[in-house]
C-alpha positions in Angstrom: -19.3 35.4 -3.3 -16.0 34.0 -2.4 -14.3 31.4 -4.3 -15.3 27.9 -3.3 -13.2 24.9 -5.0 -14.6 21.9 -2.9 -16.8 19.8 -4.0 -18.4 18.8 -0.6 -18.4 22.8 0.4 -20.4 23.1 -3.0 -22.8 19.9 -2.4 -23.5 21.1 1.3 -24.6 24.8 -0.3 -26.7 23.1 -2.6 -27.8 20.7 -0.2 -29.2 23.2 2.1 -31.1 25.1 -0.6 -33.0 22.7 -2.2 -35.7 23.8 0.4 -36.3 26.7 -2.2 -37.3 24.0 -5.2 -40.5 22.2 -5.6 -40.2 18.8 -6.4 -39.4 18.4 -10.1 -38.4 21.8 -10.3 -34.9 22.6 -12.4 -32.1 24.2 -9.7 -29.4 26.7 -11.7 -27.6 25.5 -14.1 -24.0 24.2 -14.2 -23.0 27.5 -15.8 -24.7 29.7 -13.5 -23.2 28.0 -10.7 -19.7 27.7 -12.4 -20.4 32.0 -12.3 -21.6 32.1 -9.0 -18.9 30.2 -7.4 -16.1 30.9 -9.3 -15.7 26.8 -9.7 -14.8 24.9 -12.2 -17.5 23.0 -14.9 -16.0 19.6 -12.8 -16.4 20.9 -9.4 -20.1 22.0 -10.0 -20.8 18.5 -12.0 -19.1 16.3 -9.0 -21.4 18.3 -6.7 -24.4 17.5 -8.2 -23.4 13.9 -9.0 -22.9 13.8 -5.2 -26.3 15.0 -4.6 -27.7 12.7 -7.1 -26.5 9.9 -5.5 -27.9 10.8 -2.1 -31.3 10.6 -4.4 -31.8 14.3 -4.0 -31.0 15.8 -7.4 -32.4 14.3 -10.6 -29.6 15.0 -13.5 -30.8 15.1 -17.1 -28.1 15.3 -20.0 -28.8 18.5 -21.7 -31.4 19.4 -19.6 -30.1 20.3 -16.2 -30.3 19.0 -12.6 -33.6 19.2 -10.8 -34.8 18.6 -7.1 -36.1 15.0 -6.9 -39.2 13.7 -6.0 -39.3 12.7 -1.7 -38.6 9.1 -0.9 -40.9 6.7 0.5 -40.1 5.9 3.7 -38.8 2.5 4.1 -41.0 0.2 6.5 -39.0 -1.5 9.4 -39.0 -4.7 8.4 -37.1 -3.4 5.0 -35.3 -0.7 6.6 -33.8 -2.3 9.2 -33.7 -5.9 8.9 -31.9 -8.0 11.6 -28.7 -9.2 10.1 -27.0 -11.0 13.5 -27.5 -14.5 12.1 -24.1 -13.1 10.0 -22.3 -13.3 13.1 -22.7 -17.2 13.2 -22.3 -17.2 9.2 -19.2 -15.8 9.6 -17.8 -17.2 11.9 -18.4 -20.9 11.3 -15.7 -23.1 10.6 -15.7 -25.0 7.4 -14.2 -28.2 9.1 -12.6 -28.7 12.6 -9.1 -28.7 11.7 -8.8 -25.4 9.8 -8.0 -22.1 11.4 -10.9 -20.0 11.7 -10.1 -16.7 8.6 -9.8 -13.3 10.6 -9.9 -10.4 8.2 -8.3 -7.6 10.2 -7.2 -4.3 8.0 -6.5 -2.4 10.8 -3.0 -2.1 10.5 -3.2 -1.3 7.1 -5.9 1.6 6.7 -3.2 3.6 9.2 -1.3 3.8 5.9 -3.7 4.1 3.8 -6.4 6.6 5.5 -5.6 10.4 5.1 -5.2 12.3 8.2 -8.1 14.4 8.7 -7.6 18.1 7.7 -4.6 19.9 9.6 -3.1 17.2 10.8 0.4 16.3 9.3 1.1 12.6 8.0 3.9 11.1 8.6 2.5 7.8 9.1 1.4 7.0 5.2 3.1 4.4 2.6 3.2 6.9 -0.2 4.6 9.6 -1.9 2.9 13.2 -1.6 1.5 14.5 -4.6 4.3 17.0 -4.8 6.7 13.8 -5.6 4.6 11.6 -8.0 5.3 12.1 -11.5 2.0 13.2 -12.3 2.7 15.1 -15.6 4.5 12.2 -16.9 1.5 10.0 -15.7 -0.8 12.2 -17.5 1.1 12.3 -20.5 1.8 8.1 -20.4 -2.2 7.5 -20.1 -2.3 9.9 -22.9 0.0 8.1 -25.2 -1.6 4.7 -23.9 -4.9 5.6 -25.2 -3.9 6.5 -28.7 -2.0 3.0 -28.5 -3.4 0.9 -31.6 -5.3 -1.8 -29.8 -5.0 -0.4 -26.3 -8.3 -1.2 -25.6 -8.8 -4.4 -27.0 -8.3 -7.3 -24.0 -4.8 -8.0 -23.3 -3.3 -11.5 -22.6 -4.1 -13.0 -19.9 -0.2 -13.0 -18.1 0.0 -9.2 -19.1 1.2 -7.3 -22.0 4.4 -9.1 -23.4 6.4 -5.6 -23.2 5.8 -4.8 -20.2 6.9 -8.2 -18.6 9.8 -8.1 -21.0 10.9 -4.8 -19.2 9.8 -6.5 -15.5 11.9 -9.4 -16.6 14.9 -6.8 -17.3 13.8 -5.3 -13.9 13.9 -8.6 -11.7 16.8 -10.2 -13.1 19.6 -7.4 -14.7 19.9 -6.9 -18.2 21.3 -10.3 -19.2 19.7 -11.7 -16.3 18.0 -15.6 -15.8 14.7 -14.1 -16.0 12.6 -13.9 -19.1 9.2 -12.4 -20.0 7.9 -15.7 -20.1 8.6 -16.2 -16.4 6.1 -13.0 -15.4 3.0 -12.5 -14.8 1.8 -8.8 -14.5 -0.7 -7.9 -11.5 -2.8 -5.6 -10.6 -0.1 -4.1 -8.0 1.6 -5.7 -5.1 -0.8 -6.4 -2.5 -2.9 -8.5 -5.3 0.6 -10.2 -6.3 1.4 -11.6 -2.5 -2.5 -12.1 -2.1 -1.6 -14.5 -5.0 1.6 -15.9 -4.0 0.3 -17.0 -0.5 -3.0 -18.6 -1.6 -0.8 -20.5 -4.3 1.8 -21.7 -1.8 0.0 -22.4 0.8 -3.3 -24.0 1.4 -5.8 -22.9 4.3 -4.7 -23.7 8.0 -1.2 -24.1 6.9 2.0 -22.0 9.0 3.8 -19.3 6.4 7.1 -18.2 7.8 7.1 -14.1 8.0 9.6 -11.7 9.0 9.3 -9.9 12.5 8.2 -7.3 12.4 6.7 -7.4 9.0 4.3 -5.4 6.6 0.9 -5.5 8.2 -0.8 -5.4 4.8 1.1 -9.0 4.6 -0.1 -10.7 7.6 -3.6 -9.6 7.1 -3.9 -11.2 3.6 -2.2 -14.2 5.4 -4.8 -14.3 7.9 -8.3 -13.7 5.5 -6.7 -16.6 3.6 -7.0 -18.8 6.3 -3.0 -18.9 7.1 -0.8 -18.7 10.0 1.7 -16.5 10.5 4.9 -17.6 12.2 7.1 -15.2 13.3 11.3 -15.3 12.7 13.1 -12.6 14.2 14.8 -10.1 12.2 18.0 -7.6 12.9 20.0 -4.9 11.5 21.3 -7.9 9.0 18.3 -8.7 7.8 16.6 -12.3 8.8 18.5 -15.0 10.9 19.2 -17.8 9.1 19.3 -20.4 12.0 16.1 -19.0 13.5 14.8 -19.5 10.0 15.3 -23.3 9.8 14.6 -24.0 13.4 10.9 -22.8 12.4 10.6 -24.4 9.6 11.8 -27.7 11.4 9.1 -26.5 13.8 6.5 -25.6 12.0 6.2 -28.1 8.9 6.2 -24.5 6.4 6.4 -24.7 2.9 6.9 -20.7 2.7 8.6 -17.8 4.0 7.6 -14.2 3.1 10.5 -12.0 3.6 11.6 -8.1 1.7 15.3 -8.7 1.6 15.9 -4.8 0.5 15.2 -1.7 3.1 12.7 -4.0 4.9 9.5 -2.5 6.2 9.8 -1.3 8.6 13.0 -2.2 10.3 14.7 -0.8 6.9 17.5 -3.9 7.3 19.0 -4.8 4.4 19.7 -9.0 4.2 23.4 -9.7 4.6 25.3 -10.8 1.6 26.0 -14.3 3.6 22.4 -14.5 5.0 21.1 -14.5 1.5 22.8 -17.7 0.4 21.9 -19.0 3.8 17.9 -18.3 3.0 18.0 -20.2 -0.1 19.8 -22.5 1.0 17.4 -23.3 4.2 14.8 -23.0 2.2 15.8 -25.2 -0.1 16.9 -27.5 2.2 13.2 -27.2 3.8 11.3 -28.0 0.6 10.3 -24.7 0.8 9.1 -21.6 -1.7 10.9 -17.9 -0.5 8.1 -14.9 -1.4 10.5 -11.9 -1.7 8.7 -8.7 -2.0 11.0 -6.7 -3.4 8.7 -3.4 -2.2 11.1 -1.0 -1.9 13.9 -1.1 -4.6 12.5 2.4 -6.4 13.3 3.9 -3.2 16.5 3.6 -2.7 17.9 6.6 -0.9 20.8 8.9 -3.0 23.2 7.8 -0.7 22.4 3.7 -1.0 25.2 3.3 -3.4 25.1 0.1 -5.6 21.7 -2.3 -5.1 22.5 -6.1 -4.5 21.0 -8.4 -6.9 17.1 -9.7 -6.1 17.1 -13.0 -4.8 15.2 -14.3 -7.9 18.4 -13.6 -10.0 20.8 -16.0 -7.8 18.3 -19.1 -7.9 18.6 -21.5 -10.5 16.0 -24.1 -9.0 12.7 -21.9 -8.6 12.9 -21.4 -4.7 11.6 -17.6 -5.5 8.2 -16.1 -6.4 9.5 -12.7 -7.0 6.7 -9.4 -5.9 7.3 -5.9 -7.4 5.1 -3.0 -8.4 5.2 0.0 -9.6 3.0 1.8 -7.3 5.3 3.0 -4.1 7.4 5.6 -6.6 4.8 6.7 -8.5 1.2 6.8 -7.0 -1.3 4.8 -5.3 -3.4 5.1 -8.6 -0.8 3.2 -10.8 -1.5 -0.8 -9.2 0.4 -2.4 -11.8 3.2 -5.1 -10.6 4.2 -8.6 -11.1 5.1 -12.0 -10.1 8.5 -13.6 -11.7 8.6 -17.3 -10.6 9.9 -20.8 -12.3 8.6 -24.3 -13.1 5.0 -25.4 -12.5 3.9 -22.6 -10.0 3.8 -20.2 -12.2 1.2 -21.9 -13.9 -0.8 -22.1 -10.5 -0.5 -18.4 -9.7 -1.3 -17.8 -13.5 -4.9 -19.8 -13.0 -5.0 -18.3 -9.2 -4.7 -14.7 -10.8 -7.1 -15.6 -14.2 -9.9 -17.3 -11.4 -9.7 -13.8 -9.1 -9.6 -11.0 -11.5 -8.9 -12.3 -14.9 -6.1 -9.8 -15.8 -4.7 -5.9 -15.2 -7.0 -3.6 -17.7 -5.0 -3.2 -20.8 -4.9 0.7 -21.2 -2.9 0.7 -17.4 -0.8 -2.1 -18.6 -0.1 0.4 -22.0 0.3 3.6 -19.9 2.8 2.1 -17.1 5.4 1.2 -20.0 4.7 4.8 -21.5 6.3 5.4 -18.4 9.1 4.0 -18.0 9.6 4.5 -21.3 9.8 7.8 -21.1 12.9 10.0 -20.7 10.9 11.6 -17.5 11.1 8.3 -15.9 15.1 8.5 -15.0 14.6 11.9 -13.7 11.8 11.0 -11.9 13.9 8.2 -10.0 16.4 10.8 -9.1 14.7 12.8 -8.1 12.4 10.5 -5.7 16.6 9.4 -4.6 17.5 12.7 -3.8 14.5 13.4 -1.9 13.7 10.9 0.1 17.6 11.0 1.4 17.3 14.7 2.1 13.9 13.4 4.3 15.1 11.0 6.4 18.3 13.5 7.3 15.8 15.8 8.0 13.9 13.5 10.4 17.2 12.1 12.3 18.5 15.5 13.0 14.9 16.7 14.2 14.3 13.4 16.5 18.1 13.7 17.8 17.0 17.3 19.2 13.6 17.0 20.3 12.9 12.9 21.1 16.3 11.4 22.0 14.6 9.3 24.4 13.3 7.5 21.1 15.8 4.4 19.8 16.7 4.1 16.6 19.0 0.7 15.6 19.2 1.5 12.0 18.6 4.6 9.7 18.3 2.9 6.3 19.1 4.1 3.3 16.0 3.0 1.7 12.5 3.3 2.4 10.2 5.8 3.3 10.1 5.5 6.9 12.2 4.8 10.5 11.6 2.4 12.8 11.9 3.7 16.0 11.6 1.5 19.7 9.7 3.6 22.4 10.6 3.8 26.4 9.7 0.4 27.9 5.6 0.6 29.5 5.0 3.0 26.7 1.0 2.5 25.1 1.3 3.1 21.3 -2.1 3.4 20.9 -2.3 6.3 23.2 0.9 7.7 21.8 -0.4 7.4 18.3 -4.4 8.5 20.0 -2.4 11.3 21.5 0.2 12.2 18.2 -3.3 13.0 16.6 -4.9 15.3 19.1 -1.4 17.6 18.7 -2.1 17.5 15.1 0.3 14.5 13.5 -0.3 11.3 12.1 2.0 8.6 13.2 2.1 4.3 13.2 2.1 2.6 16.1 4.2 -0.3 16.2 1.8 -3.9 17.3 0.4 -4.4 13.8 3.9 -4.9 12.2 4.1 -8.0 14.6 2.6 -11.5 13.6 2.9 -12.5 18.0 3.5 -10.6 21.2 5.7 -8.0 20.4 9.3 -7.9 22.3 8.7 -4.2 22.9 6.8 -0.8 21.8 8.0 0.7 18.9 6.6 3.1 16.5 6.8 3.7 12.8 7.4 7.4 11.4 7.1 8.1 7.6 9.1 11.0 6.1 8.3 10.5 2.9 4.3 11.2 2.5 4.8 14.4 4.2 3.6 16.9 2.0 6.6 19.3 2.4 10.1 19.0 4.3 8.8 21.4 7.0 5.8 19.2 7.9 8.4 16.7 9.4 10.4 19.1 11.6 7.0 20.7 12.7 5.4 16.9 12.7 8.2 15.7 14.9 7.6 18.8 17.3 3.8 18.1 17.5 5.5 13.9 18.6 6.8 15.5 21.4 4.4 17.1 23.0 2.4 13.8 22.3 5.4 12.0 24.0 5.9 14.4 26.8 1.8 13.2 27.4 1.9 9.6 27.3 5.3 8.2 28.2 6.1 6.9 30.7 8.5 8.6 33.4 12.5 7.6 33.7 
């Protein structure tokens, strides 16, 4: 029979013969099928462990897999009970003044999702397989486990290496930041989860860039927060726009990613960064830079500015950084950098939510960068990335020139990209997948009405080059489709 490698191909074969077996009786065993199917031993087991969670395989170590006994069939009452009281549960305010907690992931999962099979993403937040180091990952969580006490619990703040190197990280080698001043996370959605329920308490306005990461405004939102929107350009955040809503809005915060922001790609203005801590400062106010996207820095970026963490003395900034965007989605290890008596609030917010990172991930992500793979891996990831988004420009400039583009960033994984005026991006995006491409439409990156559509195209998680010429021709004909006529 010809070679089959999935594990759902193999679980729907073995799902359709179990009409064959008895009840109780013992189907081939994982070496016959490993024969039969020229799979391997963990393709056969992940079959069967899919069918014995759909209760129609019995496993028994060193026995074998057998057909399981039929269910009893659930009465009404306990099959279907009536669950719409949630809807008042749920939506009940817990006193009148408090805004009512939305929990909306919508604008996330279009990163996260994979695009079902044949169509090409360019609409993802992460690197292909092709790009993460997964040798060297391999080889860290091999080292980490051998680790003398790598699986005995870890402090609470995080392993005192590894903030020692996010320390180096955050602040330069000789920087203000210690290891004492980091806390390490379980990645960077958990550490701005953190930061905003520690700033800010529920009902209260958080400044936020616009656009801005969706992933930020929906953690925002479940936490009861509003988000405010100040506009952002080609410089990065305006300054005067900044303190007029915090005049307006009584704010304590602002959440802003001064470096390749996502997803205009803007880089903040050398003068515009004194000017935000300076506003802030002025405002009473805590800055929450997520500093997302300094791994992925293009080849051609030339030298970094400093984070905003190392050029304030007086603890304005609760730094956010992780690990995860330039390696893989698996490795959610990050931290928080931050000075004078928040960090011991983020510290008990973090300890109350998830009590700490597991120690053997904590061990294998400084295997990593310990490693002499970890430079190459970075330059690689630089090189890359720069040769994707020359790729993308030059195939958008043939095919789409009707498509704007204010900025091509040298950092980033993505472009930013403002659509004909009238344009639907939800029907764009509805009509990108039908030709067989996986896109981001713009709304969710906004916190309020939108000043126009715009759309969000990845180059990075392609999973080669040619998927984003050939993804960009598949935009087109989406394009030619949807938008509207000049």
């Amino acid at each position: 029979m010809a070679e089959r490698s999935s594990v759902a191909e193999l679980a729907a074969w073995l799902r359709g013969e179990l009409d064959r077996y008895s009840p109780g009786a013992k189907l081939p065993s994982s070496r016959a099928l490993v024969e039969r199917f020229r799979a391997s031993p963990v393709t056969v087991s992940r079959a069967l462990a899919v069918l014995a969670a759909e209760g129609l395989v019995v496993t028994r170590p060193g026995a074998g897999a057998f057909r399981a006994e039929p269910r009893q069939p659930h009465s009404e009452l306990h099959g279907r009970g009536d669950t719409s009281w949630q809807e008042v549960a749920l939506s009940a305010d817990a006193s009148p003044d408090q805004v009512p907690r939305s929990v909306d992931a919508s604008g996330v999962t279009t990163t996260l999702d994979a695009p079902p099979p044949g169509v090409l993403e360019l609409g993802g937040g992460y690197l292909p397989s092709g790009l993460q180091p997964e040798k060297a990952l391999a080889a860290a969580l091999a080292r980490a486990g051998r680790r003398p006490g790598a699986w005995r619990r870890p402090p609470l703040e995080g392993v005192e290496e590894l903030r020692g190197w996010f320390a180096r990280e955050i602040g330069g080698p000789a920087g203000p930041v210690s290891a004492g001043d980091v806390l390490v996370t379980a990645g960077g959605q958990a550490a701005l989860t953190t930061a905003l329920r520690a700033l800010a308490p529920p009902g209260a306005a958080v400044l936020v860039e616009s656009p801005t990461y969706p992933g930020m405004l929906a953690a925002a939102r479940a936490s009861g927060l509003r988000p405010v929107p100040v506009p952002v350009d080609t410089r990065g955040v305006r300054p005067e726009l900044l303190a007029d809503a915090f005049r307006a809005s009584g704010a304590r915060v602002f959440v802003c990613q001064p470096l390749f922001q996502n997803p205009t790609g803007a880089v903040l203005a050398p003068d515009r960064r004194r000017e935000v801590l300076r506003v802030a400062r002025q405002a009473g106010a805590f800055v929450i830079e997520d500093d997302f996207a300094r791994h992925l820095a293009h080849e051609d970026a030339g030298p970094l500015p400093a984070t905003l963490r190392a050029e304030d003395p007086d603890g304005v900034v609760v730094h956010v950084c992780s690990l995860t965007k330039v390696t893989s989605p698996n490795l959610r290890v990050g931290a928080l950098a931050a000075r004078g008596p928040v960090l011991e609030r983020l510290r008990a917010i973090q300890i109350v939510d998830s009590f700490f990172v597991p120690r053997p991930l904590q061990e294998a992500a400084l295997e990593l960068v310990g490693a002499p793979a970890w430079p190459r891996h970075l330059r690689t990831v630089a090189a890359e990335l720069r040769t994707r988004r020359e790729l993308m420009l030059t195939a958008l400039a043939a095919e789409l020139p009707a498509l704007e583009l204010a900025h091509a960033p040298r950092g980033g994984h993505h472009l930013w990209l403002r659509l004909p005026d009238g344009t639907d991006e939800h029907a764009l995006s509805a009509a990108a997948l039908r030709a067989g491409v996986a896109v981001a439409p713009g709304r969710p990156y906004f916190a309020a009405e939108p000043p126009a559509p715009y759309l969000r195209l990845a180059f990075a998680p392609a999973a080669a080059e040619g998927d984003i010429v050939e993804g960009v021709r598949r935009l087109r004909a989406a394009c030619a489709e949807v938008l509207p006529e000049s």
